[in-house]
C-alpha positions as CSV (number, residue, x, y, z in Angstrom):
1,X,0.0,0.0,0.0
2,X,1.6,3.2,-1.1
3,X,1.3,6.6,1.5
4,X,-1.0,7.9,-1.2
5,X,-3.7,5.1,-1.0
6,X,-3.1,5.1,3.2
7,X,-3.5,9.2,3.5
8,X,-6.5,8.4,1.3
9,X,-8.2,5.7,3.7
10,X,-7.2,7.8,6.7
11,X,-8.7,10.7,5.3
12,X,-12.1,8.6,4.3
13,X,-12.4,6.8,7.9
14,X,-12.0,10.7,9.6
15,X,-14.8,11.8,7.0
16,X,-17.0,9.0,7.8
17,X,-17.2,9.3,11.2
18,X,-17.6,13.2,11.1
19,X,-20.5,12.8,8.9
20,X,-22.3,9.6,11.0
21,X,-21.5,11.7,13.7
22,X,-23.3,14.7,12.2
23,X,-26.4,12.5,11.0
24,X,-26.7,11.1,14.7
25,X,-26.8,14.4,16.5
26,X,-29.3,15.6,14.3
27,X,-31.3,12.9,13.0
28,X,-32.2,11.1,15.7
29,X,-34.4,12.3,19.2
30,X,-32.8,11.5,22.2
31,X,-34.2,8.6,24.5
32,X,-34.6,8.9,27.7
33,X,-35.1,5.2,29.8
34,X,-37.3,7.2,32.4
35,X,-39.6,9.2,32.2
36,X,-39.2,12.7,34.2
37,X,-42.8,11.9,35.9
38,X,-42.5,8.2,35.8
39,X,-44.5,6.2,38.7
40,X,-43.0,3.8,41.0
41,X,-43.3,0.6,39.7
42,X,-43.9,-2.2,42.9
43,X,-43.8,-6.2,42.8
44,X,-43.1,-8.9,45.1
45,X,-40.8,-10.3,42.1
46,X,-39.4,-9.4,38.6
47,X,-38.1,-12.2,36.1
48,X,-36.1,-11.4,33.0
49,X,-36.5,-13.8,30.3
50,X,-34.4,-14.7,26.9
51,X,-36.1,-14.5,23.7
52,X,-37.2,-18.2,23.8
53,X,-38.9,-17.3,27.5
54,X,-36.0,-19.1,29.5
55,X,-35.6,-17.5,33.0
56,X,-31.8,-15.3,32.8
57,X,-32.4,-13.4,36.1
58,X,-35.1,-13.5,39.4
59,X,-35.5,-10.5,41.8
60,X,-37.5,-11.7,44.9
61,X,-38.3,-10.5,48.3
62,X,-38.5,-12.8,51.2
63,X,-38.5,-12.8,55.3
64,X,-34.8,-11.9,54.8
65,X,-34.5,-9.4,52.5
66,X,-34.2,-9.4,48.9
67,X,-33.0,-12.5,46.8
68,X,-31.3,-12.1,43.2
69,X,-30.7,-15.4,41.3
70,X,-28.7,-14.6,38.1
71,X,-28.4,-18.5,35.5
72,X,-26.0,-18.6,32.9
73,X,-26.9,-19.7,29.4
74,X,-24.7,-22.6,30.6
75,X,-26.8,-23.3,33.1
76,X,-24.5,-22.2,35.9
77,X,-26.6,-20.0,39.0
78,X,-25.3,-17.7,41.5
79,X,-28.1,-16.8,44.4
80,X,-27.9,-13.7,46.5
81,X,-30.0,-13.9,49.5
82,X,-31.3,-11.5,51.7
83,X,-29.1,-12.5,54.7
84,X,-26.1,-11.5,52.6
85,X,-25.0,-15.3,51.9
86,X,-23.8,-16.1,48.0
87,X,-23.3,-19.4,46.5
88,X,-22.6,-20.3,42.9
89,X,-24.0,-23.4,41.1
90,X,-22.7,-25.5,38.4
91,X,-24.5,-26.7,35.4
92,X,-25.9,-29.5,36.9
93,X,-26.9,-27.8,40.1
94,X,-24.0,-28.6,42.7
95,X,-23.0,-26.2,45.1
96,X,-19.0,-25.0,43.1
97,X,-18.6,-22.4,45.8
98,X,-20.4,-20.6,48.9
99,X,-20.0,-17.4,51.4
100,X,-22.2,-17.1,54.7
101,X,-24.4,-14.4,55.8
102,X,-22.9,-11.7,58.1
103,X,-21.3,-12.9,61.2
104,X,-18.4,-14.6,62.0
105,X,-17.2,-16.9,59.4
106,X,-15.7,-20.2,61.1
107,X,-11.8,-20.5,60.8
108,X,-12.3,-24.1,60.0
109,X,-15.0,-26.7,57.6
């Protein structure tokens, strides 16, 4: 590649983006994700799904406190409960790794 030909891509790329830089500032509204009066949206659980309806992510409230439950597309889980305690699944649902609540944590298993 001669410097002719790469001054001439350089100088292309640089009056690309200029230009898709214009045509987004001015052709497109800005989005806001919340509304300036939005209500306050209240549930005793939210679910996000994939596009075939599989469960990704569970917000819950319990006795405890709250309790998040994020899978994997893998199948791999890590659960949050409300006493602060984390533990992370494996595919096939066995216990990989664990942390207790608040509180002492024993020096031995």
């Amino acid at each position: 590649m001669s410097r002719l030909q790469y001054a001439g891509i350089c100088v292309l790329a640089l009056a690309g983006s200029f230009g898709g830089a214009f045509v987004a500032g001015r052709g497109a509204a800005p989005v806001h994700a919340q509304a300036p009066n939005a209500m306050d949206l209240r549930a005793r659980s939210f679910t996000v799904v994939d596009q075939r309806g599989r469960t990704v992510a569970s917000l819950r409230a319990t006795r405890a406190g709250a309790e998040l439950t994020i899978s994997g597309m893998a199948g791999g889980r890590v659960d949050v409960e409300g006493a602060g305690s984390i533990s992370i699944h494996n595919r096939v649902g066995k216990l990989v790794w664990s942390a207790p609540g608040p509180g002492i944590i024993p020096a031995t298993e």
